[in-house]
C-alpha positions in Angstrom: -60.2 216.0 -29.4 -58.4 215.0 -26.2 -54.3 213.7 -26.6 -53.4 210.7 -23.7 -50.2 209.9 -22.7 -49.2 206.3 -21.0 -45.6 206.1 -19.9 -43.7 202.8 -19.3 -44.4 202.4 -16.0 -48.2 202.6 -16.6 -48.2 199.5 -19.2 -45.3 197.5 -17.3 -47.6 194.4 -17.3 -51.0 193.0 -18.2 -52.2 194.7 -15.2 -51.6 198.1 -16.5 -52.6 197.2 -20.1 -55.9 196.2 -18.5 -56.2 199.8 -16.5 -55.3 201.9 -19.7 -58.9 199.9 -20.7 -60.0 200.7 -17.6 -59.0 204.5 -17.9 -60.5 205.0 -21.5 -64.0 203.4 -20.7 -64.1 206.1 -17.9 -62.9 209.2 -19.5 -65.1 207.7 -22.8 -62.8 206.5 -25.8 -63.8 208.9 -28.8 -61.9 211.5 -30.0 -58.4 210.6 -28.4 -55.4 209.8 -29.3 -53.5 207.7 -27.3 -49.8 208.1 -27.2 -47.7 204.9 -25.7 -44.6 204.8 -24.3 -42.6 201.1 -23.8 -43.5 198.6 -21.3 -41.8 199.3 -18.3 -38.0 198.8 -18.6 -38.0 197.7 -22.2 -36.0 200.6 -23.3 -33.0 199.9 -20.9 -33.2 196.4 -22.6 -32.7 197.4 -25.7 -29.9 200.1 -24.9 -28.7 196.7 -22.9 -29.1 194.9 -26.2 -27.4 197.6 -28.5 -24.1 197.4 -26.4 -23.7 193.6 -26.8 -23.9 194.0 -30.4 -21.5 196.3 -30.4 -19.3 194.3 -28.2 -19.8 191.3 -30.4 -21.6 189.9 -26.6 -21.7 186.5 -26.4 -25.0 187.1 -24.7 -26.6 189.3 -27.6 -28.5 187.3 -28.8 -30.1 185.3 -25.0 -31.0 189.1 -24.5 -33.0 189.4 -27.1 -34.8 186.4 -26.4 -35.3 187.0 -23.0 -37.0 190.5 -24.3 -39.0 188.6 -26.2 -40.5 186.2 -23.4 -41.3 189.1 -21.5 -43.3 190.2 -23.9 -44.9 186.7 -24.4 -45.3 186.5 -20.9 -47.9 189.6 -21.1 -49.4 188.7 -24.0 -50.1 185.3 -22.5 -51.6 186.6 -19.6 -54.1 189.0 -21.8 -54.9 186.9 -24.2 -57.1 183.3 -23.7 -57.3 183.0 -27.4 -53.0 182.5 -28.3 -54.4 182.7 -32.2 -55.2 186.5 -31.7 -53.4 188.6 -33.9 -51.0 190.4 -31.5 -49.2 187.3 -31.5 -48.1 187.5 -35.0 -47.8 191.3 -35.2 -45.2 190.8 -31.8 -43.7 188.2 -33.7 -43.0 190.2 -36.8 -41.3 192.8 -35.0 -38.9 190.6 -33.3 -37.9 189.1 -36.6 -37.4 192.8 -37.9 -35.2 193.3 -35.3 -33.0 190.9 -35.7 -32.9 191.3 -39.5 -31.6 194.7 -38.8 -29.2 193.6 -36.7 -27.8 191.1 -39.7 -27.6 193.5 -42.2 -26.6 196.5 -40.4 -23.3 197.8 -41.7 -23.0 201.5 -40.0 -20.6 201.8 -36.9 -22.8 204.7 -36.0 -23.7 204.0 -32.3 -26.4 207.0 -32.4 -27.9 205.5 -35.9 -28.2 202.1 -34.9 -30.0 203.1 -31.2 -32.2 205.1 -33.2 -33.2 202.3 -35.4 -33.4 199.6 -32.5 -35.1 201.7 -29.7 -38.1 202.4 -31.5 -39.4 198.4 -31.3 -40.4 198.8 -28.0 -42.9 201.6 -28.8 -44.2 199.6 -31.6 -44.4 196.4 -29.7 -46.0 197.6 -26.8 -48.5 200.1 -28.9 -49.2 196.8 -30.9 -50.2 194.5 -27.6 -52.2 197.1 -26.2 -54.8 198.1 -29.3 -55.3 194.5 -29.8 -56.4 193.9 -26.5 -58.5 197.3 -26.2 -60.2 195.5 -29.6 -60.8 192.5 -27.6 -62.5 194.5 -25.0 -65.1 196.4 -27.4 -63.1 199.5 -27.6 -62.4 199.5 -31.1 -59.4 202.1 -32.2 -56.8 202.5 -35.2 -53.0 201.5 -34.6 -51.0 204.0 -36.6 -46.9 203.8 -36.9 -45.6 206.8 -35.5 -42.7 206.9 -37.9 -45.0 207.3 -40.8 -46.7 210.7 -39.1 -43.9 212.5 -37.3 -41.1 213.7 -39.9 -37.7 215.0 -38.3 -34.2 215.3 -39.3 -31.2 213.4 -39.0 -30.2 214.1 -35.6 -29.9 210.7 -34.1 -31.1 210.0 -30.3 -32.3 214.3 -30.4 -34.0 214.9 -33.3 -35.8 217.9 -34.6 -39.4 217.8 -35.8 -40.5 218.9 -39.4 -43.4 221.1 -38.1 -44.9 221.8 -41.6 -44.5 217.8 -42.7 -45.5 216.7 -39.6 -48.7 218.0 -39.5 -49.5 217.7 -43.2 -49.6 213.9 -42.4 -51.0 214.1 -38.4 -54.1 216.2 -40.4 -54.3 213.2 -43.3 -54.2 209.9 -41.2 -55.8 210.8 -37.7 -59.4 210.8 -37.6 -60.7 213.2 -34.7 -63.6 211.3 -34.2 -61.8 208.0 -33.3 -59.8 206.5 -30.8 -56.5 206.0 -32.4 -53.1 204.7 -31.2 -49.3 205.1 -31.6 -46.2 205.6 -30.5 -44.3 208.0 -28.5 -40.7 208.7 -28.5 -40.3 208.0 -32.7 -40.3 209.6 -36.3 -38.3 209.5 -39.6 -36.1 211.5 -41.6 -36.5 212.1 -45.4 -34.7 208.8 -46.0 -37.1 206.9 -43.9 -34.8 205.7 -41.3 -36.5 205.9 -37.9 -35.4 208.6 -35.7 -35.6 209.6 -31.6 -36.7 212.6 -29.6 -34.7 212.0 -26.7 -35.4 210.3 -23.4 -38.6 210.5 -22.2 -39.6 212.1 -25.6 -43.2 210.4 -25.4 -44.5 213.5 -23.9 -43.2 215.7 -26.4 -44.9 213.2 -28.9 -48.4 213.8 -26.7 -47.6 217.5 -27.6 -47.0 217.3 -30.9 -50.5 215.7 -31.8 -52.0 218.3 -29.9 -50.5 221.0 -31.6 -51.2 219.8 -35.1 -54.7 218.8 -34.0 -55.2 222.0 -32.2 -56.3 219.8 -29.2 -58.8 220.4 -26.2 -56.4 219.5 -23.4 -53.6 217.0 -23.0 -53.5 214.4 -20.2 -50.3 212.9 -18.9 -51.3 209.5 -16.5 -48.3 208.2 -14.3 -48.2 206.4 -11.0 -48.0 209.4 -8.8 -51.1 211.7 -8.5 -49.8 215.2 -10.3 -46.8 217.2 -10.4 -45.2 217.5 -7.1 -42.8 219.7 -5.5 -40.3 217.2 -6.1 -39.4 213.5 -6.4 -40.9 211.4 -3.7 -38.4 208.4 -4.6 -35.9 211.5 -3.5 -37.5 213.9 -1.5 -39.5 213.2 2.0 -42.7 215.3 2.3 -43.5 216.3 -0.8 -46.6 218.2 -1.7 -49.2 218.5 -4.8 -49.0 221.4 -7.2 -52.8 222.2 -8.3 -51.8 224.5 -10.8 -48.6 225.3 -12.7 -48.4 228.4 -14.8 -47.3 227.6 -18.3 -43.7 229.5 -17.8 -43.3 228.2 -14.3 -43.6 224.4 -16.2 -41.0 225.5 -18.7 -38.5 226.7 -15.8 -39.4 223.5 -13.8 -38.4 221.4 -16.8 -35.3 223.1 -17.8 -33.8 222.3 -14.5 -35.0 218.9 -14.9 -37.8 217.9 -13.5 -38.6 214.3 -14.8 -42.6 215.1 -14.5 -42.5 216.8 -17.5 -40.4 216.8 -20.9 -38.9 220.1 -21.4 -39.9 220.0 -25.2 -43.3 219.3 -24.8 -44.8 222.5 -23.2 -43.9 225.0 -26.1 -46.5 224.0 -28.5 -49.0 223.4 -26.0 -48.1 226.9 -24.7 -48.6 228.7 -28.2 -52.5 227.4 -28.5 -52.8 227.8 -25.1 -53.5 224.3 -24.8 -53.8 222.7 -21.0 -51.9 219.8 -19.6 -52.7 217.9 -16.9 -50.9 215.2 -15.2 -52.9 213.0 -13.7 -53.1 209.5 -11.3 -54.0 206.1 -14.1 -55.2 204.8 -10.9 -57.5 207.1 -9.6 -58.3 208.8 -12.8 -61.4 210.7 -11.2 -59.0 213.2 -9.5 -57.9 216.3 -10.8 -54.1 216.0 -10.8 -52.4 218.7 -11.7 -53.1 221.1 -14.2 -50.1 223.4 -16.5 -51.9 226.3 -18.1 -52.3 229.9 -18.2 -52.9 231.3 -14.5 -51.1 231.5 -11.3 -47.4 231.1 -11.5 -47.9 228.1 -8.7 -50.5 226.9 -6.5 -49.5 226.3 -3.8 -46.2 228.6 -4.1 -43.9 226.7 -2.0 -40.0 225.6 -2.8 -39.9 222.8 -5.4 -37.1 220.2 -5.2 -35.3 219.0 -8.7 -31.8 216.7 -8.8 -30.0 215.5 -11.7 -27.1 212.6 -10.9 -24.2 211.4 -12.3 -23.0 214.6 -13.8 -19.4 215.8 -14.7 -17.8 218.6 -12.8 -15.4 220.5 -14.9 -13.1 224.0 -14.2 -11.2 225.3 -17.1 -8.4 227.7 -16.7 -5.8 229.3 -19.5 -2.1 227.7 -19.3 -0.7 230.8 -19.0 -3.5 232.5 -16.4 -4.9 234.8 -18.7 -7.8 236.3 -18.2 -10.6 233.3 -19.7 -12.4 235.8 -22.0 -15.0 235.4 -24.6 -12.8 233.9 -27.5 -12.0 230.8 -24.8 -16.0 230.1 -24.2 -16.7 230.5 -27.8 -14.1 228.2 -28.3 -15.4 225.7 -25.5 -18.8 225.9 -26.2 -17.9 225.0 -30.4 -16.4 221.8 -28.6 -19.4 220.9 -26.3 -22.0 221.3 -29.0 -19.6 219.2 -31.5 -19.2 216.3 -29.0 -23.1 216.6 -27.6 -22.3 217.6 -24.0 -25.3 219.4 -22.9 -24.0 222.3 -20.4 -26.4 222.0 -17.2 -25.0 224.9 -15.2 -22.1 227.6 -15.9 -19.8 229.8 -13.9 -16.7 231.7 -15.0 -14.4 234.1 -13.3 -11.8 236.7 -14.5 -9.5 233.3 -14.7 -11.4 230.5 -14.8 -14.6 228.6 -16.3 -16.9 226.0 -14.5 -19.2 223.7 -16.1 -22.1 220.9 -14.9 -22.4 218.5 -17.8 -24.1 215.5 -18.6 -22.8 212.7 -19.7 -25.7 211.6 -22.1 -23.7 210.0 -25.3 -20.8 209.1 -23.1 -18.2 211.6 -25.0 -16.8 213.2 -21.8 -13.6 211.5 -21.6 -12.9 212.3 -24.8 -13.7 216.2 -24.8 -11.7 216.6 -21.3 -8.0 215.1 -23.4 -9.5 217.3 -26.6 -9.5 220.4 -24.0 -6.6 219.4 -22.5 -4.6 220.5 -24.7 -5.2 224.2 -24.7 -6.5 224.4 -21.2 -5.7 223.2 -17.9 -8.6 221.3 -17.2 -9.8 219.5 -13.4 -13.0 217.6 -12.9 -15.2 215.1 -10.9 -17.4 213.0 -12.1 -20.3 211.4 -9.9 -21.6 214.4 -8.6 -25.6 215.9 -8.3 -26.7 219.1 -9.6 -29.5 220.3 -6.5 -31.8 223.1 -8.3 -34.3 224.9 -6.0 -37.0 226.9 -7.4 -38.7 229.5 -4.7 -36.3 228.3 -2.1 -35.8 229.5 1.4 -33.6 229.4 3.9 -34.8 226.2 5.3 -35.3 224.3 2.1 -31.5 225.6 1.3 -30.3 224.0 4.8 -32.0 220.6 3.8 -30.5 219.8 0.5 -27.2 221.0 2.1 -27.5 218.7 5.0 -24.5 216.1 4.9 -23.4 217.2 1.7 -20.0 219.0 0.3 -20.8 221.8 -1.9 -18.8 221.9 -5.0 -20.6 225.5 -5.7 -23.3 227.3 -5.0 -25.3 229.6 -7.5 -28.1 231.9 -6.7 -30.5 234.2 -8.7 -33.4 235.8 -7.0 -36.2 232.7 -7.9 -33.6 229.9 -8.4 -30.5 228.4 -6.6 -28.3 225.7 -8.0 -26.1 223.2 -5.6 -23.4 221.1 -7.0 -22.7 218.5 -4.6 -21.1 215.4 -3.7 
């Protein structure tokens, strides 16, 4: 039993729809499951799409339309016979979209992205085992939602384990080539839930967990996990083998590659991941599993942008002691600011945050009013694992350093 992963950017179009065919005749199409993620920018659309609803847009509803013909547009292009039955299945999801959108009553931003996000998943998951049909590799399309049972947490929620693999073990047949959707689950009312961005992978590692799967594969449009991004970073070099830890650390400071969830099942079976070219799908990639800590061991290069800057500091300059972080902390987890770096002194607290569900501004006037509070936003958070002197001097290079934190393997840059 082998679990697949196609991201966004590997069915963009009808070309990549064509080469996840391509990929499965190769690798041979029994015994996987395929995990899909939505075509290329469709998730931005619909985030696009949520915000004119709730800004009562204008141009809400053109958007949705306009979503739509880009999906037509690919269907059109894979299709000669427009009777085939992705047409209709496409169709029906639109209309469920919008029906939502009518009778939708909660105010709930996180709720209703939750319930909207998910169609692109389904849409794109729909296209692509109806063509793979029309091609002779037969599969089954099963609805995420109805296999992966979480809680309530809207836009970050936590998997059921036991639930979740009650129903993986019932509905997925390990000696087929089945389909679905990354990204998705339910709660126990039914109401379709998230697993954060970029969650498909964590999907991927899900299955295999509750599967207890050979390997997982990970395709994207760059050929393994490199030492850092090359849409960032010039010069950048393959990593042959990541050790399932050094993956984890990796991931934690952000490296887009791979989702920090999804390696801590996989790591408990001691099941491999590789990450792997979709267009040259005979080379090895890279593989994450038990071994060396990094081969080759050389400085890998991770950024995260547009994060908040923030130094906290007593009224009266008392020392900022454990009661005051407590405090602090009770407020980030309350307004979901995920803490990407700290640093405190006798007097004073620093903090990296993202900005994920925009609730920043609003936590800076809340702390305002029992600390004296300073901050820029805009900034980059520069991590660099294994560094050296001269991978320190590169990231630094026309740069002002907000500050600088080092630990023997790691050192983290805040910079503007």
């Amino acid at each position: 039993m082998q679990i697949f992963k196609f991201g966004g950017a590997s069915v963009k179009d009808a070309k990549g729809v064509r080469n996840v065919a391509k990929v499965l005749k190769t690798t041979g199409p029994k015994q996987k499951v395929v995990v899909i993620s939505a075509m290329g920018k469709t998730t931005n659309a619909l985030e696009y799409i949520i915000d004119l609803y709730f800004e009562k847009n204008k141009d809400f509803s053109a958007a949705i339309a306009e979503l739509k013909k880009a999906h037509y547009d690919i269907l059109d292009e894979l299709f000669e016979d427009k009777n085939n039955p992705a047409y209709t299945k496409v169709n029906y999801f639109f209309d469920e979209l919008s029906i939502f959108f009518d009778r939708n009553k909660s105010p709930n931003y996180d709720f209703v992205y939750d319930q909207v996000v998910g169609f692109g998943e389904l849409i794109s998951t729909s296209i692509i085992s109806y063509y793979l049909k029309s091609v002779g590799l037969e599969n089954s399309w099963h609805d995420c939602r109805n296999l992966i049972y979480t809680d309530d947490t809207y836009r970050d929620a936590e998997v059921n384990w036991d639930n979740t693999q009650q129903k993986i073990l019932k509905h997925i047949n390990p000696d087929e080539l089945s389909l679905t959707q990354g990204f998705i689950g339910s709660d126990q009312n039914n109401f379709s839930t998230t697993l954060g961005r970029e969650g498909s992978d964590y999907t991927a590692g899900i299955f295999a967990y509750c599967l207890n799967a050979e390997n997982v594969t990970i395709w994207k449009d760059v050929q393994g996990v490199l030492n850092g991004d090359p849409n960032v970073f010039e010069n950048t070099t393959l990593l042959e083998q990541i050790s399932y830890e050094e993956a984890i650390e990796l991931a934690f400071y952000g490296a887009s590659v791979i989702h920090p969830k999804t390696l801590q099942p996989l790591q408990q079976k001691e099941i491999p991941l590789f990450v792997k070219s979709f267009y040259n799908p005979e080379n090895p990639g890279t593989k994450v599993g038990k071994g060396k800590l990094l081969n080759p061991l050389l400085p890998c290069f991770i950024v995260k942008r547009n994060l908040v800057f923030m130094s906290l500091s007593t009224l009266d300059f008392s020392f900022f002691v454990e009661e005051n972080i407590s405090e602090v902390f009770a407020l980030f987890h309350k307004h979901q600011v995920k803490v990407d770096l700290i640093q405190n002194s006798a007097i004073s607290f620093s903090v990296c945050v993202d900005n994920k569900f925009k609730n920043v501004d609003k936590l800076i006037e809340i702390l305002k009013a029992k600390f004296k509070v300073t901050y820029q936003k805009g900034v980059s958070l520069f991590t660099i694992r294994h560094y050296d002197d001269e991978a320190i001097a590169r990231i630094e290079k026309d740069k002002t350093i907000l500050l600088r934190q080092m630990h023997k393997e790691t050192i983290q840059l805040v910079a503007t």
